[in-house]
C-alpha positions as a Markdown table, in Angstrom:
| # | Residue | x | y | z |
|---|---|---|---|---|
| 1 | Unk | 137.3 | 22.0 | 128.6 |
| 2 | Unk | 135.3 | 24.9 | 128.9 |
| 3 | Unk | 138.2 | 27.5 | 128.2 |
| 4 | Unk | 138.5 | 26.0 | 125.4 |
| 5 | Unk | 134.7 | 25.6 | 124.2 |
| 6 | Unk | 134.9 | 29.3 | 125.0 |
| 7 | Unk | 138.0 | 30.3 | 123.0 |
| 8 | Unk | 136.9 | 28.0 | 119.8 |
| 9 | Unk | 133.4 | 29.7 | 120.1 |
| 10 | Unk | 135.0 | 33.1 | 120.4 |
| 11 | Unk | 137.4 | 32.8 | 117.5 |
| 12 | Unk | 134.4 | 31.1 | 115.2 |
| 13 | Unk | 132.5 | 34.7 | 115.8 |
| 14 | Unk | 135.3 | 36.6 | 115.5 |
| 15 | Unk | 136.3 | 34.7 | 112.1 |
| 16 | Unk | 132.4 | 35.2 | 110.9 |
| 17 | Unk | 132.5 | 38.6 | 112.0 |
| 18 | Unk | 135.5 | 39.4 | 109.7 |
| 19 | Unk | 134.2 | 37.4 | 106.6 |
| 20 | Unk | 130.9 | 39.4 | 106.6 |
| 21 | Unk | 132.9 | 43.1 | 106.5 |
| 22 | Unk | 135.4 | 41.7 | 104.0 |
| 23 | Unk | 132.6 | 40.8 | 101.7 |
| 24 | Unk | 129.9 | 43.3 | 102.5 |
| 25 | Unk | 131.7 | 45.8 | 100.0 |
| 26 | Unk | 132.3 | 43.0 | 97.4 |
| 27 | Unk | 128.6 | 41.9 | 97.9 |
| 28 | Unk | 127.3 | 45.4 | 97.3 |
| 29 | Unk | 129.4 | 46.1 | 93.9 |
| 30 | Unk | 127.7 | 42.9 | 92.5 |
| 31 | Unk | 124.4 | 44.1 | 90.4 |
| 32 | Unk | 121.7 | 42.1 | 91.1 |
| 33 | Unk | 119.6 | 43.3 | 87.9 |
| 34 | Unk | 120.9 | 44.1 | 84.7 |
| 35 | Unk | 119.8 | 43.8 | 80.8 |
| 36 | Unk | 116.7 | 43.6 | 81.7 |
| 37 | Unk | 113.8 | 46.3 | 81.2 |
| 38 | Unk | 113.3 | 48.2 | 84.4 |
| 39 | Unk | 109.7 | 48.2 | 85.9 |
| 40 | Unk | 108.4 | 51.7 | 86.5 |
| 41 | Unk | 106.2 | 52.7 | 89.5 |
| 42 | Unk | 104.8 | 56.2 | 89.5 |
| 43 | Unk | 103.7 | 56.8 | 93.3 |
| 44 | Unk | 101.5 | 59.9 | 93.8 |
| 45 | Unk | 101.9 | 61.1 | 97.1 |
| 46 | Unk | 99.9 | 63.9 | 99.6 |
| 47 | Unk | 100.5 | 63.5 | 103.4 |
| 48 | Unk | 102.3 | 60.0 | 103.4 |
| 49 | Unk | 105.0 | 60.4 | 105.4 |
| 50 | Unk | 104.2 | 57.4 | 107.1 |
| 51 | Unk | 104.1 | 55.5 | 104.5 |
| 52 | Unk | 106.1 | 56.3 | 101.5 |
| 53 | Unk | 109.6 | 54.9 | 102.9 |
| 54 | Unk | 108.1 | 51.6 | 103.6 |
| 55 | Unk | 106.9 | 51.0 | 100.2 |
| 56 | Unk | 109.8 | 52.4 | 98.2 |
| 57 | Unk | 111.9 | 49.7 | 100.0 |
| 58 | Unk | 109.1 | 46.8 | 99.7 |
| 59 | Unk | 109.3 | 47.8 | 96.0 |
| 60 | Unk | 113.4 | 47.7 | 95.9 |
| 61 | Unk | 112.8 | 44.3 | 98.1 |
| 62 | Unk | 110.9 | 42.7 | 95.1 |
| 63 | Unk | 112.9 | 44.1 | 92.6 |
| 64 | Unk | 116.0 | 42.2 | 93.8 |
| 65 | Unk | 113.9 | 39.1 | 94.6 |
| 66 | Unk | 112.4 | 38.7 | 91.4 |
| 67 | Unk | 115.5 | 40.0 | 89.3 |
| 68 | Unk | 113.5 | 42.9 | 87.5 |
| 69 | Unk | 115.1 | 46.2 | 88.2 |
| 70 | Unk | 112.8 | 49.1 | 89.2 |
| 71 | Unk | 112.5 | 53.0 | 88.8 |
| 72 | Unk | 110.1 | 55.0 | 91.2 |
| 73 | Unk | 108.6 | 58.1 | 89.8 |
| 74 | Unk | 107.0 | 60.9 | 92.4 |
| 75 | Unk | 104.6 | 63.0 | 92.0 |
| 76 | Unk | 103.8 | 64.5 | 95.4 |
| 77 | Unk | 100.5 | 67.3 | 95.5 |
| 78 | Unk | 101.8 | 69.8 | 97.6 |
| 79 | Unk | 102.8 | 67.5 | 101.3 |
| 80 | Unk | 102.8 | 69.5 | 104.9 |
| 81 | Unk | 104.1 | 66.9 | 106.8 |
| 82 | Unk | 107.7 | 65.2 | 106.7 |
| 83 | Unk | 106.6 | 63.4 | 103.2 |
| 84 | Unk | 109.1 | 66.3 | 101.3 |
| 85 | Unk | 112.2 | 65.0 | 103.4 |
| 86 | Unk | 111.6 | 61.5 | 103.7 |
| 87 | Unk | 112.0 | 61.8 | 99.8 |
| 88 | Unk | 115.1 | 63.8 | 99.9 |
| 89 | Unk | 116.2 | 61.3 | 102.3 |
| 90 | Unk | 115.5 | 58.3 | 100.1 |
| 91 | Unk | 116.9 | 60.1 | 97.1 |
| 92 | Unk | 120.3 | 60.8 | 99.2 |
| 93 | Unk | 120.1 | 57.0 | 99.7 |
| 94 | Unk | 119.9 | 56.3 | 95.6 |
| 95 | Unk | 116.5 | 54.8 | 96.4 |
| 96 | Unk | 114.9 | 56.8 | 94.1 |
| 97 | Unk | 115.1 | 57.1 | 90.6 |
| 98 | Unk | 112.9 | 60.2 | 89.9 |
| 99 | Unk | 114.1 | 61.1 | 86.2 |
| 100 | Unk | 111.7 | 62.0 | 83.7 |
| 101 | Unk | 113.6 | 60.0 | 81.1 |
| 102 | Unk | 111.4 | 57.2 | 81.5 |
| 103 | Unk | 108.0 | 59.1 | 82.1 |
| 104 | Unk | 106.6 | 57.5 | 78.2 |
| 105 | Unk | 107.2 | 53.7 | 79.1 |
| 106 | Unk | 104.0 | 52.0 | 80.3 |
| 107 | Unk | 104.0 | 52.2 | 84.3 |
| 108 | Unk | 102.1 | 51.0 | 87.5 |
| 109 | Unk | 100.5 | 53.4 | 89.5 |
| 110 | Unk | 100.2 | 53.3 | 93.1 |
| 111 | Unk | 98.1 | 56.1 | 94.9 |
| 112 | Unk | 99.3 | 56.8 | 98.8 |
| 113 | Unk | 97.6 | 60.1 | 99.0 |
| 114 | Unk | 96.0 | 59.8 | 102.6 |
| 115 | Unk | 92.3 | 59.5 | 102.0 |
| 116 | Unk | 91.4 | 61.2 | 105.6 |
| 117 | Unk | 93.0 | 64.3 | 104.4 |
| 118 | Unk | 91.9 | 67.2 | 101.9 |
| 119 | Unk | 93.7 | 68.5 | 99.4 |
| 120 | Unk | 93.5 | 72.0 | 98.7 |
């Protein structure tokens, strides 16, 4: 009896297992937002390396929550620390949707510039 708890339970995983990497390609070629007017979020960024990739996905979180598509805009003053390649990083990911295009339409404007540091 327990063999066979053990094989049905083993099976049932394996059968899970297989369903989610079957569909995870199918699931990732479906868009979640489209025809609709993208939000825009301009970030302004100075030292915020610790902060910048946890927002930009919080924002892409909502996005696909609420069904409104987003585009981030950066404007980083002149980073020292690991800000510059977190954003190339991001952008390598398609997380970022830095074109200008869409620099007239109205946006929201969050400020992560580290207040404990100066700018020079």
């Amino acid at each position: 009896m327990l063999y066979e708890l053990f094989t049905w339970l083993l099976v049932s995983y394996s059968c899970a297992g297989l369903i989610a990497l079957i569909a995870a390609p199918i699931v990732g070629r479906i868009p979640t937002v489209s025809g609709k007017t993208p939000i825009l979020v301009k970030l302004h960024l100075y030292q915020s390396a610790e902060q910048l990739e946890a927002v930009v996905r919080r924002l892409h979180f909502a996005s696909r929550k609420n069904g409104t598509p987003v585009r981030i805009l950066l404007a980083d003053h002149g980073s020292t620390d690991d800000t510059p390649a977190i954003i190339k990083i991001l952008e390598r990911n398609k997380l970022l949707f830095t074109t200008e295009e869409s620099a007239s339409a109205p946006a929201y404007v969050l400020d992560l510039r580290d207040p404990s540091t100066s700018e020079s």
